[in-house]
N, C-alpha and C positions, 0 to 999 in steps of 0.2 A: 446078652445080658438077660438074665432071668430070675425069677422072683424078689424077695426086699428090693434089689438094686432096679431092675422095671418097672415095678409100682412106684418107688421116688422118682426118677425120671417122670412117669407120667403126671404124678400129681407137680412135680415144679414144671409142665408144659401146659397142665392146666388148669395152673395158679399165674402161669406168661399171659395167658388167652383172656384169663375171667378181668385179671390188669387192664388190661390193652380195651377190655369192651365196655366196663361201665364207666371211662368217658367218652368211649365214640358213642355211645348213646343216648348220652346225657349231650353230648354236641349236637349229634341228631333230634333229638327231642325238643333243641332251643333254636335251630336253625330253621326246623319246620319246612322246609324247601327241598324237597329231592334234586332237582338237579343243582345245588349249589353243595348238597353232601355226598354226592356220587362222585363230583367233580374235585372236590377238596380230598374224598378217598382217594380217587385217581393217582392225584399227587402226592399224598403219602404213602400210597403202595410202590410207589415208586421209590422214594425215598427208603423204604424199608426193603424193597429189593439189592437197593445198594447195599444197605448197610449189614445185609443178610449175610454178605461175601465176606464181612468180617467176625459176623456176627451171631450164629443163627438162632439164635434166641429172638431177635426183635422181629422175625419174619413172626412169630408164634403170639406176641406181646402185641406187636404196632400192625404186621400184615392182618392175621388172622383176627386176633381182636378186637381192636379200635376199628382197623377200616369193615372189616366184618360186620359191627354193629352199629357204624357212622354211615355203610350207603344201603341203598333198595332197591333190591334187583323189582322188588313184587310190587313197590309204587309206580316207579318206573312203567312195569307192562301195566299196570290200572290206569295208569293217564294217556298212555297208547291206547286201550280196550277203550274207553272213556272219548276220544277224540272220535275214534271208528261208528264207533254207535250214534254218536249225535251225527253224522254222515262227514265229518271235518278232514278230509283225506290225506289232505294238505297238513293240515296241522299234525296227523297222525305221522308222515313220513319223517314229519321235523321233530319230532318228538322221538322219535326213532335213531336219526341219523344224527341230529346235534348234539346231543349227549355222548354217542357211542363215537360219534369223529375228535368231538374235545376231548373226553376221557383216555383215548389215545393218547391224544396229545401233551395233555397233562401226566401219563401217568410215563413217559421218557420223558418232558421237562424232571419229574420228579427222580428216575434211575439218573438223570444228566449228572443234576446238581447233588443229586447223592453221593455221585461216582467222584466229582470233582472234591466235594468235602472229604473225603475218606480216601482219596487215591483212590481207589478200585479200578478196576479196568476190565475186572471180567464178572458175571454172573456166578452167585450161586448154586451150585450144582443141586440139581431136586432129588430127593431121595428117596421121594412115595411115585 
């Protein structure tokens, strides 16, 4: 596809994205809690890899912009960096591994019950 037909593609992919972010951020901005919106992304990333298999627009809408703009990768390492410097080494490791072991897990509860609501059964093929 090339010219008119490319530029409209792009702009309804990046009219899906700008959707999808200003209320993951406006979520994040009232949740105030990084690990309860990395983890709530978690699960919707999940949910929208399901529904990507039908769907691929909502990977662009719900993947990319809601959960894009609802978690934080940069808070996240600030309160790792933050635990380390005050000498909390303990707390740094859990801050590390709790997040990243739940968010796993959360984010196949969310491909599960995706797959179950929509039948799906297989992944999305990637295409970048």
């Amino acid at each position: 596809m090339n010219g008119p037909g490319r530029r409209e593609q792009a702009l309804r992919d990046l009219s899906l994205v700008a959707l999808g972010a200003i209320p993951g951020a406006l979520l994040r901005w009232s949740l105030g809690h990084t690990l309860t919106a990395n983890l709530l992304g978690c699960l919707a990333m999940g949910l929208a890899l399901a529904m990507a298999a039908r769907r691929p627009g909502v990977m662009l809408g719900l993947g990319v912009g809601f959960c894009g703009s609802l978690t934080t990768f940069s808070t996240w390492m600030l309160e790792l960096s933050r635990s380390l410097l005050a000498g909390r080494p303990g707390e740094a490791i859990a801050t590390l591994v709790v997040p990243l072991a739940a968010g796993l897990a959360l984010l196949s509860l969310g491909l599960t019950i995706g797959q179950v609501l929509i039948g799906a059964r297989t992944l999305p093929r990637r295409d970048r």
